[in-house]
C-alpha positions as CSV (number, residue, x, y, z in Angstrom):
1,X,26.5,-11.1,-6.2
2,X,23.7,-13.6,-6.5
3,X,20.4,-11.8,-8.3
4,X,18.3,-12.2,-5.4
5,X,20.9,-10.2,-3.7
6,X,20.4,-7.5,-6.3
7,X,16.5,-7.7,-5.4
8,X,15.1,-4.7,-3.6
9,X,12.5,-6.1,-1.4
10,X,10.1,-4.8,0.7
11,X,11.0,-3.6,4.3
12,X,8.4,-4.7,5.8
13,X,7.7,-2.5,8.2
14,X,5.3,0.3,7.1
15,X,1.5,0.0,8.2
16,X,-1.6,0.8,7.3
17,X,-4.9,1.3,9.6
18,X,-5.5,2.2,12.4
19,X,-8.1,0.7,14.7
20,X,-9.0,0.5,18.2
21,X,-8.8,2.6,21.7
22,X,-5.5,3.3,22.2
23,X,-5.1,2.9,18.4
24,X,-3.1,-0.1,17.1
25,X,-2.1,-0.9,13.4
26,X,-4.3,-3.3,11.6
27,X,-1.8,-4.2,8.8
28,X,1.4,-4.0,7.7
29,X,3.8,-5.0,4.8
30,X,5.5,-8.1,4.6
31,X,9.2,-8.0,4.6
32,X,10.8,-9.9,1.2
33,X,8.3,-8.8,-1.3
34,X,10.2,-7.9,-4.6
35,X,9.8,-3.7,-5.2
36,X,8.9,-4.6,-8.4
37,X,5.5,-6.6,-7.3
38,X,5.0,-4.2,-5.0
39,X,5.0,-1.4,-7.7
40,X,2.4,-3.1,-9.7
41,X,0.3,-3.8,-6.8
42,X,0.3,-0.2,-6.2
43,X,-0.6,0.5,-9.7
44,X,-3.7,-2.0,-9.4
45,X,-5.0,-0.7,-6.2
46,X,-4.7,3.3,-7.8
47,X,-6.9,1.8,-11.0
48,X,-9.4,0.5,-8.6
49,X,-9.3,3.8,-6.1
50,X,-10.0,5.7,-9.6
51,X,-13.0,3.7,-10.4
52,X,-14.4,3.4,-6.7
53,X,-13.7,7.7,-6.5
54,X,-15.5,8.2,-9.8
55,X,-18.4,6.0,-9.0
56,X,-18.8,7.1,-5.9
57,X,-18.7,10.5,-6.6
58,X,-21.2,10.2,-9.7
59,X,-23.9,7.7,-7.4
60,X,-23.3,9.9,-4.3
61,X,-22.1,6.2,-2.5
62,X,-20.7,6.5,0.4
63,X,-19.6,2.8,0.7
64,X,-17.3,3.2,-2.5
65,X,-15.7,6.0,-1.4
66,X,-14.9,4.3,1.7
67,X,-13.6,1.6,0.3
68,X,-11.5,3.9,-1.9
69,X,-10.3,5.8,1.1
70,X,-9.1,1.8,2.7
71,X,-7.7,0.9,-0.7
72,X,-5.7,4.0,-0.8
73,X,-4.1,3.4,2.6
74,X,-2.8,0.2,1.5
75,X,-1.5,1.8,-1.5
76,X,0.0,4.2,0.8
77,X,1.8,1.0,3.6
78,X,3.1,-0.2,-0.1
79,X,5.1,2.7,-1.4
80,X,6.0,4.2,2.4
81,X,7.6,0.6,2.7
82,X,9.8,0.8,-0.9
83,X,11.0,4.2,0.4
84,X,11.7,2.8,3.7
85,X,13.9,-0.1,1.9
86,X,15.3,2.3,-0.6
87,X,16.5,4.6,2.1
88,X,18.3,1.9,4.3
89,X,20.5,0.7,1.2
90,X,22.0,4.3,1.4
């Protein structure tokens, strides 16, 4: 088995943001992203969702905690799509 074979990669098919009237998915994960990337872009995006919360929070700013709330559902697509590829190699 080659390595990228052995690669768990992103579904790509988990989404994240809803807009519009009937609502419609804004964005969603690409397929072929190594888990492993993914992971760490998760990790970045909860580091910056701590800061924007705390901030925020402290300077009553609306704005940050908004853009907390859209970082988080990207954080969200991310890890919804490893479970999704997880679960279809069982």
């Amino acid at each position: 088995m080659s390595d990228q074979a052995k690669t768990l990669v992103t579904a790509g098919v988990a989404t994240a943001i809803e807009v519009g009237n009937p609502p419609v998915d804004l964005l969603r994960v690409l397929p072929g992203i190594p888990v492993d990337y993914a992971y760490e872009q998760v990790s970045v995006l909860l580091g910056y969702i701590t800061h924007l919360v705390r901030e925020g929070d402290a300077e009553d700013d609306h704005k940050l905690l908004g853009a907390a709330d859209y970082l988080g559902a990207l954080a969200t697509a991310l890890m919804n799509d490893v479970d999704i590829a997880k679960d279809r190699l069982n």
